[in-house]
N, C-alpha and C positions, 0 to 999 in steps of 0.2 A: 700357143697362140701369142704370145707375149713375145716372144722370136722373130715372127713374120713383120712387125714392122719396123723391127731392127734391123733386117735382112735388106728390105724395102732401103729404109736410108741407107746403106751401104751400096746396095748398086745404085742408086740414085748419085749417087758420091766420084763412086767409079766409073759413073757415063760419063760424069761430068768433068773427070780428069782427063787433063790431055800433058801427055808427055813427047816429049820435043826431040828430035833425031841433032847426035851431034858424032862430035870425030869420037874413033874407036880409042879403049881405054888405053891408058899406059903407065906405067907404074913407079915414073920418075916423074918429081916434078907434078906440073898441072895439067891436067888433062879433061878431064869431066865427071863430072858427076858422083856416082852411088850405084853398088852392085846386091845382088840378091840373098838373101837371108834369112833365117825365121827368128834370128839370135833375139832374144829377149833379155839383156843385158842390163843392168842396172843404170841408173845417172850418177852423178858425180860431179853436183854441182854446188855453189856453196849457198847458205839462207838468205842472203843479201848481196846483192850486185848495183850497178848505175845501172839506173833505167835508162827506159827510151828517151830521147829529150831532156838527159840529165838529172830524170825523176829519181829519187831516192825508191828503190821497191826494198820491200821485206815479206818473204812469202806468209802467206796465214798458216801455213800447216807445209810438210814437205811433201815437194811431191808424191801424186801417187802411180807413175809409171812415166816411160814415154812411148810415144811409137815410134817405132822403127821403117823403113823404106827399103824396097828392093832399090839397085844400081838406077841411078837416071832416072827415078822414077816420083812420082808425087802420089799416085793410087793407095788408099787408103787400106789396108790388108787388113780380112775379118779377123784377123786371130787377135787384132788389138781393140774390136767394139767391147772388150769390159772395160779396160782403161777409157776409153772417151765415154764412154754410158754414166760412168764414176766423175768424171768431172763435170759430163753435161748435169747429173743430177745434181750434186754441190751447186751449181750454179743458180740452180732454179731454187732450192733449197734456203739460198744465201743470199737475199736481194743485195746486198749493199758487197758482194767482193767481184771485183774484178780479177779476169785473167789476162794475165799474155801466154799467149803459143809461141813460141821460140824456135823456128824452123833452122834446121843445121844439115851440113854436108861434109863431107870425107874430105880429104882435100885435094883430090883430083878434079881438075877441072878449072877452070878462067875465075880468078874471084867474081866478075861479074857475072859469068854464069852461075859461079853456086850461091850468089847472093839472089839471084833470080828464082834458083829450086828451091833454094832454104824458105822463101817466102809462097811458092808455088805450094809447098808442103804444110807451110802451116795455115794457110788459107785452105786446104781442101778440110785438113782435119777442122776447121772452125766452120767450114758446111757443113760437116757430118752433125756436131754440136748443134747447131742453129736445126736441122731436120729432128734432132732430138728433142728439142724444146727449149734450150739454152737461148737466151737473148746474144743477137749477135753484139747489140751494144756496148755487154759486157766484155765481150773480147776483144783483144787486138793482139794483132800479129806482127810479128817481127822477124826478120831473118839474120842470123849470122854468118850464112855460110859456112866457109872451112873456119871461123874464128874460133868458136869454142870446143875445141875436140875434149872428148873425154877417155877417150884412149890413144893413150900416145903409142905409135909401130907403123909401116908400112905395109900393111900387110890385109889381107880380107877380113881377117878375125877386128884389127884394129877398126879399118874403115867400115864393117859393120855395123859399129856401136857409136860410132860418129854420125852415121844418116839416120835422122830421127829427129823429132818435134819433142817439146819437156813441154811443161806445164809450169807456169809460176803464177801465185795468188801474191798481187799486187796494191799496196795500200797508196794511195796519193794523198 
């Protein structure tokens, strides 16, 4: 029972993604977007960075996953509602912490297109959050595009673990 309306927010999520037709992949260079995957990959990123707007962030704790994305794609994939279930609940948990969702792309593709998905991506996952019971308030999103890879290679294995949303718990 406790399933069913997990299930519920995730198509809900998935109706409501809309992913965009663009030129076919290629594998020099920019081209577009993010290809298919179940890689569950770790991050690799460091505890402190410049925020948005030149905020100083420091995470409250390290993350606890990210999601991953099929190629071109912003569709939320079931296999990763324990990751967002885990953060929506911290949230609700935690009156006083704010997140960023940190939306990223492979580096195939126009920067301003993967700066486009990187944010397409972390806004659906911050719908799935907010159907959870997460206050959307608390979030904000960001995209980096192809900026922040965490695996350097040109290759599927690489750009895998490059398309995916992180989690950072952000103090102002």
């Amino acid at each position: 029972m406790r399933t069913l309306p997990l299930l519920a927010a995730l198509l809900v999520a998935a109706a409501c993604s809309h992913t965009e037709t663009k030129a076919p992949e290629s594998t020099a260079g920019n081209t577009a977007g993010n290809a298919s995957t179940s890689s569950n990959a770790g991050t690799a990123s460091p505890s402190a960075s410049s925020g948005v707007n030149g905020n100083t962030t420091a995470d409250a704790g390290p993350p606890k996953g990210s999601v991953y994305f099929d190629f071109d794609s912003n569709e939320v994939k079931s296999e990763f509602q324990p990751v967002i279930e885990s953060e929506a609940h911290y949230l609700r948990a935690h009156p006083d912490a704010k997140l960023r969702i940190e939306g990223n792309c492979d580096e195939r593709g126009s920067r301003e297109y993967n700066l486009a998905l990187g944010q397409r991506r972390a806004e659906a996952v911050k719908h799935v959050m907010t159907v959870l019971g997460a206050s959307g308030g608390k979030i904000e999103t960001v995209s980096y595009g192809e900026e922040k890879p965490v695996a350097a290679g040109h290759d599927e294995a690489a750009w895998a673990k490059n398309r995916r949303d992180d989690f950072r718990y952000v103090s102002r």
